[in-house]
N, C-alpha and C positions, 0 to 999 in steps of 0.2 A: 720773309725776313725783314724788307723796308718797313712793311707793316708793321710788325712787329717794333721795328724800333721807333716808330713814328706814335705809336701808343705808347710805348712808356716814358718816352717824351713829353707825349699831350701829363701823362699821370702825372710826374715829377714836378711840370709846370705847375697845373692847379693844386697841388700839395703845397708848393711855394706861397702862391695867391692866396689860399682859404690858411696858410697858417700851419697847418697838420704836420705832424711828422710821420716816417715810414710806417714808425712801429704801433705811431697811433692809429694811423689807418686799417693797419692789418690786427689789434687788436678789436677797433669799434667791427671790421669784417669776420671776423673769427670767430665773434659772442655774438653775431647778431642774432643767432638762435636765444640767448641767456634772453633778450627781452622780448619775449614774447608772452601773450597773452594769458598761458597758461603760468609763467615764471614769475617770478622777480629778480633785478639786478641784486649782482652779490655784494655789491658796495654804492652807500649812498653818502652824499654829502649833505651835510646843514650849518647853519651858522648859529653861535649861539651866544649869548649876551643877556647882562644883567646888572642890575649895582651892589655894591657893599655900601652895609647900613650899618648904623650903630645908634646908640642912645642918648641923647646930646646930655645927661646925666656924667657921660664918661667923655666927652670932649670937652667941655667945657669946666674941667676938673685942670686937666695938666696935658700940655703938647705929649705925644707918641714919646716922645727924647725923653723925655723927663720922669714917665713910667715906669714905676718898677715892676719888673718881670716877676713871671707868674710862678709862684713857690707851689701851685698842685698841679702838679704834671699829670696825675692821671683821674681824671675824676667821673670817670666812668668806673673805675673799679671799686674807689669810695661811694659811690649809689649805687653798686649795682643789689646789694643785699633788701633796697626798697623794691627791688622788681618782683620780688615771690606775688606769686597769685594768692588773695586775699578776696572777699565777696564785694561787689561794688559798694553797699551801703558803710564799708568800714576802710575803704581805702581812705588817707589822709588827703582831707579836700586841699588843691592846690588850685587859691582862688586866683580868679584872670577876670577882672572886672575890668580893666584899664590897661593892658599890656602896649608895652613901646620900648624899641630895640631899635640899638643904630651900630653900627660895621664902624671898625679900626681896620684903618691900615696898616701895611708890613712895613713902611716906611714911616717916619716921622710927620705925616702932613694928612690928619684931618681935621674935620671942618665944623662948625659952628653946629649947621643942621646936618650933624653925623654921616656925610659923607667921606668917604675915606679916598682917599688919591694916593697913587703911587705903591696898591697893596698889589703885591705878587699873587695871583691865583693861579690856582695846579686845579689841574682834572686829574683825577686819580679815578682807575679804571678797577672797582675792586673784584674782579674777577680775576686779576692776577696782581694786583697792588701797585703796577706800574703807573706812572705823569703819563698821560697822551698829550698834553700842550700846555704850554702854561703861556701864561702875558701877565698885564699889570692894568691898572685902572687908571682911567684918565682922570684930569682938572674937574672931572664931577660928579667922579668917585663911580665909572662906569668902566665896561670891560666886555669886548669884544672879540672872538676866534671865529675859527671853521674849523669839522671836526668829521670823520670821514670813518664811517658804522659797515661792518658787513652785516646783510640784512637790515629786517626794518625797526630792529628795538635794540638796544641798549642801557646798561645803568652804566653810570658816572658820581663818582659825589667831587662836588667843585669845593675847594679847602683854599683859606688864605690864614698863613702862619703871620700874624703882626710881629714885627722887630724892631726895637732899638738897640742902639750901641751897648746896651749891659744883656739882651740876651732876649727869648718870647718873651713877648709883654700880651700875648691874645693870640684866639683863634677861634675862624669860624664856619662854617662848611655849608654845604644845602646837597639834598638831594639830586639826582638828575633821571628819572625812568623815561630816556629820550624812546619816541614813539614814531619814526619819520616813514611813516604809512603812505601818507600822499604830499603830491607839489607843498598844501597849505599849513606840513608839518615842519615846511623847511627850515622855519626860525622857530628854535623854542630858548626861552627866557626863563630864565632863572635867577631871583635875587638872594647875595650871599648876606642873612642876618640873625640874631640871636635865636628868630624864632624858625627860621629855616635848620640851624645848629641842633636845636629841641628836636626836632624830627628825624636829621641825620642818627642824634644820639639813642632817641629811642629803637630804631632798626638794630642800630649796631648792638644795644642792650639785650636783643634777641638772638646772638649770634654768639659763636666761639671768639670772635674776636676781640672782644671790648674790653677783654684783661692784656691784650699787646699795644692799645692806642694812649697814645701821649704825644701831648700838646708840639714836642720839638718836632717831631714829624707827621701828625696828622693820621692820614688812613695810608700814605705812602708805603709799601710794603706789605700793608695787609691785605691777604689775599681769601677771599671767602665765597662761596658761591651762594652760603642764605645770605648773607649780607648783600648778595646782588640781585638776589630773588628779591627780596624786601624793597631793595630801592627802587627796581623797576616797577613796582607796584605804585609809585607816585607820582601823580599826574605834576607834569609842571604847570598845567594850567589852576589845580587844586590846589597844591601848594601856595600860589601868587596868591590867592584868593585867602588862605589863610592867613598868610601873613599881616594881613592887614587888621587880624584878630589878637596873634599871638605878637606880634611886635608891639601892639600896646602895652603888654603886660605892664602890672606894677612894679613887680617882682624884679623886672626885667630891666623895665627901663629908669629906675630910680638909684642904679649900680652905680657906685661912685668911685669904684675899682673894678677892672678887669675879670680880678679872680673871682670877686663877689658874682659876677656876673656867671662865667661862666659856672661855677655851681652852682645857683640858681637855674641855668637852663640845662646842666646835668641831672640836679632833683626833678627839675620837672617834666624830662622825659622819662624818669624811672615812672613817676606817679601815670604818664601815658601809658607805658609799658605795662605797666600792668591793670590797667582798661585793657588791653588788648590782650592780655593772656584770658583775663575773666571773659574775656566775650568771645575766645577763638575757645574756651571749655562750653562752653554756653553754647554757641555754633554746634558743638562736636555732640554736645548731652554727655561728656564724660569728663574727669579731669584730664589733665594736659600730660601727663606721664602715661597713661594710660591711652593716650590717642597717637595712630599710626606716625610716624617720624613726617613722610611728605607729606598726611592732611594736615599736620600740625602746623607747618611751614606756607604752606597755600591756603589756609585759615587765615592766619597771621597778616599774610600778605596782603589777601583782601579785606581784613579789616581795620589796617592802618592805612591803607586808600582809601575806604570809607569814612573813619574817623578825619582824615585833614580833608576829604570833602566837604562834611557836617561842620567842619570849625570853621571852614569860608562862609558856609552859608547862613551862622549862626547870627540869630537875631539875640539880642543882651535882654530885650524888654521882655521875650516871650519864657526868659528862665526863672528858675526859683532863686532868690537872692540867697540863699544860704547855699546853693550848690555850686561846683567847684562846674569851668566852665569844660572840662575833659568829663565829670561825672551828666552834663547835661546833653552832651553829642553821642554820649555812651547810649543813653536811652533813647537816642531818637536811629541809630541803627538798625537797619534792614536786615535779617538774617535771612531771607530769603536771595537777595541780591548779596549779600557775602556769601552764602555755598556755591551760587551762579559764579560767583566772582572765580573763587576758590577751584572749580573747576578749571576754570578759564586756563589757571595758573599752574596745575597741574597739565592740561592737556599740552601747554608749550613747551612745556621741560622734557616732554616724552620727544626720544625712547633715552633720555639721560633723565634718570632717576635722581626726585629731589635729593639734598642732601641729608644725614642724619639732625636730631636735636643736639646741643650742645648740653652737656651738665648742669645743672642749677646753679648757678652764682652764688658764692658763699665765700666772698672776700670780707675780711673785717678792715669797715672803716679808719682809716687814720685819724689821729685823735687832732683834736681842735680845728678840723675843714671848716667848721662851720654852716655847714649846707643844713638847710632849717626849712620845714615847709610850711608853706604863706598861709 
């Protein structure tokens, strides 16, 4: 019995010293089976951080305050009628010779060289539509969490709603397909800008949800699980890489209003969008009604991974000057590594069966949007 109290004595002590509490100790004892060799832990932590960009086109126009708020609230449902699948050679070239995109804030304060300070950013977890965290950007337009995944993948899309005092004046989103496999997965980065927005939009283009998103609230609520297939399919290290292609745009960065803007990078992820339908029938050898519900979906997924791989790496000098810069990464896709891929994405979903296709998009346009391809 001395003994006995003389050891939980000694225990109580060194719990004191190292810090630990009861319940952490008898948790880290309890799983120590869970990390074993053949296992993985059921929850991991990472940090994750990035900036908001914008186009100094649109800051150097009129302070955030002064902005007036966006009258197209949904402008995914006005492009979504460009997304029908059509043959590569006759899609509407949407040229990218010069793309450049810079981030607004939700606050009244950005910057010169289109950094934004003081933008509220949400994580929106679209597998159930819920905020997992939100924060704000700092004095140089950066933004910083920790963010806590059971298992080792996750999608996320990170959304900042720009505000002034009359109401949204902007909004802009990036994917997130967090992948934190090992220690050197622990920081993944992600920057929120027009041309991150083009890719979030095109995913969503492919999914039931893109006729319930608008601008006041973002993806907040919407809940989709090909919307999360889709996303997880996007490397953040891919993405970073492309951005440095699609935020030159012309298109993009020569927006001397918000709204312009944002229609612009709604058109031009329809025109992606449908690269990727013609290439996931092209993949299949059938049309896309006619192809299984989950290969359609795991198709899809690995060839908008594919494609914003191909735009990071896209050299300008090796293309044909008259083709659009989505029509020239279209051709240089692997279809061998998109079925690879494609499997990939089936095999994780199992024994939870992809979800079905969504209906074909056939909203009519509202009249005078504006949205014109380049």
């Amino acid at each position: 019995m001395r003994h006995a109290i003389l050891r939980g004595a000694l225990a109580l002590t060194l719990l004191q010293l190292t810090g630990c509490s009861l319940y952490g100790l008898g948790v880290a004892l309890g799983n120590s089976q869970s990390f074993g060799a053949a296992t993985e832990p059921d929850y991991r932590a990472f940090s994750l951080d990035g900036a908001v960009k914008l186009p100094p086109s649109l800051t150097t126009v009129a302070p955030l305050t002064t902005v007036a708020p966006l009258t197209t609230v949904a402008p995914l449902t006005t492009v979504a009628p460009l997304t029908t699948v059509a043959p590569l050679a006759t899609v509407a070239p949407y040229k990218i010779q010069g793309l450049s995109f810079r981030i607004q804030s939700l606050q009244p304060e950005w910057a010169a060289d289109g950094a934004v300070r003081n933008a509220t950013i949400q994580v929106v977890d679209p597998l159930t539509g819920e905020v997992k965290a939100t924060t704000t950007t700092d004095a140089a337009g950066r933004y910083s969490l920790r963010l806590v995944v059971q298992g080792a993948r996750h999608p996320f899309i990170i959304q900042t709603i720009l505000r002034n005092s009359q109401g949204v004046a902007g909004f802009l989103a990036a994917p997130l397909g967090a992948n934190i496999a090992s220690v050197n997965d622990k920081r993944q980065v992600v920057d929120v800008t027009p041309g991150s927005t083009l890719v979030t939009f095109a995913s969503t283009l492919m999914t039931e949800a893109y006729p319930d998103f608008q601008v006041e609230k973002g993806f907040e609520g919407i809940k989709s699980q090909r919307l999360a297939t889709l996303t997880q399919g996007v490397s953040p290290t891919s993405l970073g890489k492309a951005l440095g292609i699609l935020d030159q745009s012309s298109a993009l960065s020569e927006a001397s209003r918000f709204e312009t803007l944002l229609g612009e990078t709604a058109t031009a992820s329809a025109v992606l969008t449908s690269h990727v339908k013609a290439l996931t029938q092209k993949a299949a050898n059938a049309n896309l009604d006619q192809i299984e519900t989950g290969t359609a979906l795991s198709l899809q997924t690995a060839v908008i991974s594919q494609l914003v791989e191909r735009i990071g790496a896209f050299v300008p000098d090796q293309a044909n000057p008259s083709q659009s810069l989505f029509e020239a990464v279209a051709e240089q896709v692997d279809m061998g590594k998109v079925l690879a891929e494609a499997e990939r994405v089936r095999q994780q979903a199992a024994p939870k069966p992809l979800p079905t296709l969504p209906p074909e998009p056939s909203p009519i346009p509202n009249p005078g949007v504006g949205i014109v391809l380049q």
